[in-house]
C-alpha positions in Angstrom: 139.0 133.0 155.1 137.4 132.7 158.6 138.7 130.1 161.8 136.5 127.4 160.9 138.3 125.7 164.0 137.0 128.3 166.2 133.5 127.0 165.6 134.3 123.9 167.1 134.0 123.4 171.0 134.1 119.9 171.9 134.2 120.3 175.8 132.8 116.9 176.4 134.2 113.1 176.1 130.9 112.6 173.4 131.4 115.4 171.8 135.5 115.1 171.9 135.1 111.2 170.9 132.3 111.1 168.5 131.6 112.2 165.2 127.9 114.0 163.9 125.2 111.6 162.6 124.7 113.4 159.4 121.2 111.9 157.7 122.9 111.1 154.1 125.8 112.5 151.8 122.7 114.6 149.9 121.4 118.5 150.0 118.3 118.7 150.5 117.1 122.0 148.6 114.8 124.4 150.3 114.4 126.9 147.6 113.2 126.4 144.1 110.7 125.0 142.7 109.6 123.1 140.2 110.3 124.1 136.8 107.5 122.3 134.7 107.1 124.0 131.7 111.0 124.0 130.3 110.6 120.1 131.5 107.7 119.9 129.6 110.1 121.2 126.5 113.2 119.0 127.3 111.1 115.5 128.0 108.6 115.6 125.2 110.6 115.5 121.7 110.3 119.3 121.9 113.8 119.6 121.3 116.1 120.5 118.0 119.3 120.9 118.1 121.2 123.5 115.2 124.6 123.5 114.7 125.9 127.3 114.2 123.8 129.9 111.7 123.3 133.1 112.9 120.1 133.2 113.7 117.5 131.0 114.0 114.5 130.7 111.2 112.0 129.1 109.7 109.7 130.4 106.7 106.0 130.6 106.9 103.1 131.1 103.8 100.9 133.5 104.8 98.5 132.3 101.2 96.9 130.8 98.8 98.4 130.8 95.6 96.1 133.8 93.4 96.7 131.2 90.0 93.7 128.5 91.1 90.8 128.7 89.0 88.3 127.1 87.4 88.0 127.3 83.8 86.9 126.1 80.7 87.6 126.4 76.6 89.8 129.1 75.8 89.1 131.5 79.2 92.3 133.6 80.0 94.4 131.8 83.1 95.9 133.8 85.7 99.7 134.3 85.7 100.2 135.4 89.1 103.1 135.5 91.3 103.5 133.6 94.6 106.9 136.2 95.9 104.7 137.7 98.3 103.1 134.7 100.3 106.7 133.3 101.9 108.3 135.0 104.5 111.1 134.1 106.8 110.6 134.1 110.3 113.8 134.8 112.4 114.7 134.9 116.2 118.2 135.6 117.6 120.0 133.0 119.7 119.8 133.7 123.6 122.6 132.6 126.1 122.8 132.3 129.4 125.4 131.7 131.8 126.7 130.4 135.3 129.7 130.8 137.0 130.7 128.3 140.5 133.7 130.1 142.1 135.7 128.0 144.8 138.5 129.0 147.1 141.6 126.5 146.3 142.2 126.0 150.5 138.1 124.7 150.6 138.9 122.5 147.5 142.4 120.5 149.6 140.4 120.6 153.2 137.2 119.1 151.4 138.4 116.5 148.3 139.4 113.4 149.2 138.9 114.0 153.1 137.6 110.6 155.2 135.3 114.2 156.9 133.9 115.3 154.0 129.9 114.8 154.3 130.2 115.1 150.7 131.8 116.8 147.7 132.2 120.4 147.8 132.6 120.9 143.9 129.5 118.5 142.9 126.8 119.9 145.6 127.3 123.5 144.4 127.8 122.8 140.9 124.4 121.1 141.4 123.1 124.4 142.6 124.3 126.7 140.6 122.9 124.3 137.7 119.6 124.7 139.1 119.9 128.2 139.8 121.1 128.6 135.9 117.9 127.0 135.0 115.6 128.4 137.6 115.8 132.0 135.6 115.7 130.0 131.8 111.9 128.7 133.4 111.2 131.9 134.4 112.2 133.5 131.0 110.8 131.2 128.6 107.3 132.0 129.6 107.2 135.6 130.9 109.7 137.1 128.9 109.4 139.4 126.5 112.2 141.8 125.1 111.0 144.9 126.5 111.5 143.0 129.6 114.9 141.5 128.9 116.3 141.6 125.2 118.7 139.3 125.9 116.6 136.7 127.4 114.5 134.2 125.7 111.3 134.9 123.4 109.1 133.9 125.8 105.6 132.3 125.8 104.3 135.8 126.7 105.9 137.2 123.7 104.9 134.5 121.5 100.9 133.6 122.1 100.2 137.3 122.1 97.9 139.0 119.1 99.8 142.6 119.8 99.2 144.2 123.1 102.8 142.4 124.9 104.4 142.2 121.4 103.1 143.9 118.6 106.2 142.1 116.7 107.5 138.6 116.9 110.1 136.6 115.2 110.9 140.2 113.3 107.2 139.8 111.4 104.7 142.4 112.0 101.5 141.2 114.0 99.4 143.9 112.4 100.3 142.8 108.5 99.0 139.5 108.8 96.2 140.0 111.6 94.9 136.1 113.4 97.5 134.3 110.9 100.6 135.4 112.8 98.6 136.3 116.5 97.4 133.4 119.1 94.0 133.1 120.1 94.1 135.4 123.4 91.3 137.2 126.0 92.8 139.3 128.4 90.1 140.1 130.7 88.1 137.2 131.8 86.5 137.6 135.0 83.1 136.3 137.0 82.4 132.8 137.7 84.5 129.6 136.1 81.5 128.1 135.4 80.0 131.1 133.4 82.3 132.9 132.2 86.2 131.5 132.8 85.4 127.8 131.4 83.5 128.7 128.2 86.5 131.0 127.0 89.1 128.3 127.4 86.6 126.2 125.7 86.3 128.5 122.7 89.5 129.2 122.0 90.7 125.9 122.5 88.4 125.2 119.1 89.9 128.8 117.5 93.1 127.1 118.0 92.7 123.8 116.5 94.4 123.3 113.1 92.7 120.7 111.2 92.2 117.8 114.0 95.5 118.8 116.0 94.4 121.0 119.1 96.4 122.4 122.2 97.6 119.1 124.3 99.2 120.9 127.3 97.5 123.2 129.3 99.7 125.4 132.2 98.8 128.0 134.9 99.9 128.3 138.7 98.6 127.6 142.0 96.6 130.6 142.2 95.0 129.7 138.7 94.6 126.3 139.3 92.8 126.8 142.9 89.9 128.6 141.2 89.8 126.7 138.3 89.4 123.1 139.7 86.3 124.1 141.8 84.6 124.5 138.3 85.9 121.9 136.7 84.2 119.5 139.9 81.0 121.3 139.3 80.9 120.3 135.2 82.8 117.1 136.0 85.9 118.2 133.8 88.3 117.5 136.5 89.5 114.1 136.9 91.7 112.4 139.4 92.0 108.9 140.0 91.1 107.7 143.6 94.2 106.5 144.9 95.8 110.0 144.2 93.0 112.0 145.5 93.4 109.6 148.7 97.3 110.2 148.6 96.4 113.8 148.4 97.7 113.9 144.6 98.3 116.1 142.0 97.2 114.6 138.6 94.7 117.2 136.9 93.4 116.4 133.0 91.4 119.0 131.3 89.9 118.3 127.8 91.9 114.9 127.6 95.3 116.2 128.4 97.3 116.8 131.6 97.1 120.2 133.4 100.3 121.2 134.6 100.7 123.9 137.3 104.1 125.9 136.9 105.2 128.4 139.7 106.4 131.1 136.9 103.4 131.3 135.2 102.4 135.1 136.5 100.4 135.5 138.7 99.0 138.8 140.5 100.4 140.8 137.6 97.9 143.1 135.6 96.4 142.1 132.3 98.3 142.9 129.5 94.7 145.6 128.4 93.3 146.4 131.6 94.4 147.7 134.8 93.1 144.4 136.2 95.2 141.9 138.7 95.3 138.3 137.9 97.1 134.9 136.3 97.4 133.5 133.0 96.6 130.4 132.0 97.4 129.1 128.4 96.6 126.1 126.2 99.8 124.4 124.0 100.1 122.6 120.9 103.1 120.4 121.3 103.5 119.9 117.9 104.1 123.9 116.9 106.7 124.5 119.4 110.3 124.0 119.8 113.1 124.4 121.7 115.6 125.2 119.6 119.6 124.6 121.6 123.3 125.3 119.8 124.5 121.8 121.1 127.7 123.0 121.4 126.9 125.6 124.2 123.6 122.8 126.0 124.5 123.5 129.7 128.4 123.2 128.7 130.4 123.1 131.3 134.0 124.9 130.5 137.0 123.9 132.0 138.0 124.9 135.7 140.4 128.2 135.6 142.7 129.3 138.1 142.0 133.4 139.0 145.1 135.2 138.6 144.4 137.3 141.2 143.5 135.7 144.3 143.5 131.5 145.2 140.2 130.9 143.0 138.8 128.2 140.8 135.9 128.6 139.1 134.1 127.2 135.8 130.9 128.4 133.9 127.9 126.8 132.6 127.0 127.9 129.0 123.9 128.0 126.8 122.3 129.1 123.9 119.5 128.7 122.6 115.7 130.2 122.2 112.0 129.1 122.4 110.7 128.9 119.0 106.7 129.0 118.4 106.3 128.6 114.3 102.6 129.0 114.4 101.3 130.9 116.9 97.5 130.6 116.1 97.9 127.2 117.6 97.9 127.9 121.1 95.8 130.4 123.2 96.2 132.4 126.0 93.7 133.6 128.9 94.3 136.0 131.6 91.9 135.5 134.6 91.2 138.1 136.8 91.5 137.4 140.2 90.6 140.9 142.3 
């Protein structure tokens, strides 16, 4: 451990006499960012919690049943069997994990002390919470498992018809065509007006299912700075005057919000051409989950001495994965950019 006294040189009766004016017992965090889309999952109802099971699943019909007829008199009725249109969708469970590591001498000099600015094990446990969930945002919507196979099953993954994941909650893409693929373009380019904005428009409508369409629509900076000059010239782009004023951020596209989320890629190529650009993607809130073991839901484990040095540390646990049960309900678009 360094001579943190050796740092000190008060040569002076203000220095020697009078302690620093330090502006509040907070950190004030210079390095991530926002994290809107996993917020988006955690605030909204998005959330179900399972107890245990070995992976998780839900079962889909991919049919109609082949008996339904119209008949009349004595006309033979079908007999078929239904075996074939239920099928189990399953995806693993994905953990992630923290550690904060502390050196027992920092922990006596810091806790408790009249000096301390402020607690030594709650400001980086703070951090290394973020941190923890700074690379779950990241994963959850560019992740795919030829990526990371023991990261989440990302939005990437998910709203894909084949190109990033030709399979998806172990059910083949190409067995069940559009019912098991989103509603994606991968090479959108020219103007927003002509070309960008009637896209989105369409597949917005190839996504809705019966009167429920996408509610949440994401994309980053990059994204949004093209996109809102095209929504001013159709008038699609509203924002109230006091936050335009205050210089605000509140964006609504077809009725719902527009969020604008860091880790949404950006100058990445497009998933069927050589092309650079963004993503930007449409949600239907009520076809996906979050799906969290709430025994493992950022668990914090007790604090363990290292038995071979004077350490403390403790880990943050979860587990858990994104789960999209019908993937025709949301769409994505890649924009090219240059």
């Amino acid at each position: 451990m360094a001579d943190v006294s050796a740092s000190y040189a008060y040569t002076n009766v203000l220095q020697a006499t009078t302690r620093e004016a330090v502006l509040g017992d907070v950190v004030f965090d210079q390095f991530f960012q926002g994290d809107k889309f996993l917020m988006y999952l955690l605030q909204n109802d998005m959330v179900r919690y399972i107890k245990g099971g070995a992976a998780i699943t839900w079962v889909n019909n991919f049919g109609k049943s082949p008996n339904s007829i119209a008949f009349d008199g004595a006309d033979n009725l079908p007999i078929n069997s239904l075996a074939g249109n239920l099928i189990r969708a399953s995806l693993p469970w994905r953990g992630y994990a923290d550690a904060l590591v502390l050196s027992v001498t920092d922990l006596v000099d810091n806790e408790g002390s009249d000096e301390a600015i402020l607690g030594m094990v709650e400001a980086q446990l703070d951090i290394t919470r973020m941190s923890m969930l700074n690379l779950m945002a990241q994963d959850v919507v560019t992740n795919t498992q030829s990526i990371s196979p023991r990261g989440f099953d990302g939005v990437a993954e998910a709203i894909d018809n084949g190109p990033v994941a030709p399979t998806y909650a172990n059910i083949t893409r190409a067995t069940y065509g559009t019912l098991w693929s989103g509603q994606v373009n991968y090479n959108v380019s020219g103007t927003v007006a002509a070309n960008l904005l009637p896209t989105i428009h369409q597949l917005d409508l190839n996504a809705s299912i019966d009167n429920s369409r996408p509610d949440a629509y994401f994309c980053n900076r990059l994204i949004l700075a093209q996109l809102i000059e095209g929504l001013f010239t159709q008038d699609m782009y509203s924002q109230p005057d006091m936050a335009r004023a205050a210089g605000g951020n509140d964006y609504i596209f077809n009725g719902n919000p527009l969020f604008v989320d860091n880790h949404y890629e950006t100058q990445t190529g497009s998933p069927t051409t050589s092309s650079l650009g963004g993503f930007i993607r449409g949600l239907n809130s009520s076809f996906i989950k979050l799906a969290i073991n709430p025994k493992l839901n950022f668990h914090e484990t007790d604090w363990i001495a290292a038995q071979s040095n004077a350490t403390m540390f403790t880990r943050l646990l979860f587990r858990g994965n994104l789960v999209v049960p019908k993937p025709q309900a949301h769409w994505s678009v890649f924009w090219v950019t240059g």
